[in-house]
N, C-alpha and C positions, 0 to 999 in steps of 0.2 A: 267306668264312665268318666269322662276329664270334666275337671269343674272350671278348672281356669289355668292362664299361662303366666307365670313371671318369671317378665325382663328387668333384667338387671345388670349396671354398668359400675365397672371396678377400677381404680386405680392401681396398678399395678408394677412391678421389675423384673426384667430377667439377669438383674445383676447377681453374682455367687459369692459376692463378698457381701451381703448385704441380707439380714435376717430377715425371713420373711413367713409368718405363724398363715399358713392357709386355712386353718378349721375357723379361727377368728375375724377371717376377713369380712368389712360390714360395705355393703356397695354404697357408691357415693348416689347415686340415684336409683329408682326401680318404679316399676310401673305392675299393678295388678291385671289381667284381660280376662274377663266371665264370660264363659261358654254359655252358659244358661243366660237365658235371653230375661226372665222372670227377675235375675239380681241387677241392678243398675252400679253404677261406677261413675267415676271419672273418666277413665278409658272404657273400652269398650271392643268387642269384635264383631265385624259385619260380615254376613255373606252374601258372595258376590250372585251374581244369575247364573255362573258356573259352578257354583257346589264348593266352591274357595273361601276360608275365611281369608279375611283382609284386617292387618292390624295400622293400626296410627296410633302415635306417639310423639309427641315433641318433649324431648326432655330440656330440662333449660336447669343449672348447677352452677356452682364458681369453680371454677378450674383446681384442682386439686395437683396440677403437672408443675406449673409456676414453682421454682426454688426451692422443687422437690428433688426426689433421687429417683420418681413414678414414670418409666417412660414406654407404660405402655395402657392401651384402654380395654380393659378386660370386659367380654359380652357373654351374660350367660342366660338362657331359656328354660326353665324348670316348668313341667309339666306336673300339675295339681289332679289327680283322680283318686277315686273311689274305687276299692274292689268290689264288684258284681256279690262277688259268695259271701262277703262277711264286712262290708261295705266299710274297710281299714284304712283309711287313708295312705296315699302314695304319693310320693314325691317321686320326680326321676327327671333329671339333667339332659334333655335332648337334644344340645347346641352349645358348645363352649369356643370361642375365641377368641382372639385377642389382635388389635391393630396398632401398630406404634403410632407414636406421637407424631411422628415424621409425619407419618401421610395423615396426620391430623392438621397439618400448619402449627403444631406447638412445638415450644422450647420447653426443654426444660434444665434445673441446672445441675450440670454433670458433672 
């Protein structure tokens, strides 16, 4: 059963001279979304008259890209469920990407 979805936005490099600890990364924003309709939030998911949830989100952060080495915006979706048999909690990554800065309009400093 999924309980809820988070999104979460990362500052990132794909530079190779440049250490970069992935198990410790903390995202610069992130948003919770509850499935169950019973838990309330800040965020929220609707569904549409088609059987579609609909998510909204305005994230709003101070740029982390600025007179960094970060030039890229890491997006990841982790999906929150419960197993049915023994009701264990699940975590699972259903969306990871990443957009550079470029087709952000950011600079950063290189």
């Amino acid at each position: 059963m999924i309980e809820s979805l988070d999104l979460n936005l990362y500052a990132l490099n794909n530079r190779s001279n440049v250490a970069y600890d992935f198990n410790n990364i903390k995202p610069i924003e992130g948003a919770k979304f509850y499935i169950d309709k019973t838990r309330t939030g800040k965020s929220s998911i609707t569904e549409t008259t088609s059987g579609i949830y609909r998510v909204e989100n305005t994230f709003s952060f101070d740029s982390p890209f600025f007179g960094s080495n970060f030039d890229f915006l890491g997006i990841n979706i982790v999906m929150n469920s419960k197993s049915i048999d023994d009701e264990t909690n699940i975590k699972k990554s259903i969306y990871n990407s990443a957009v550079p800065t470029l087709y952000l309009g950011i600079q950063t400093n290189e």
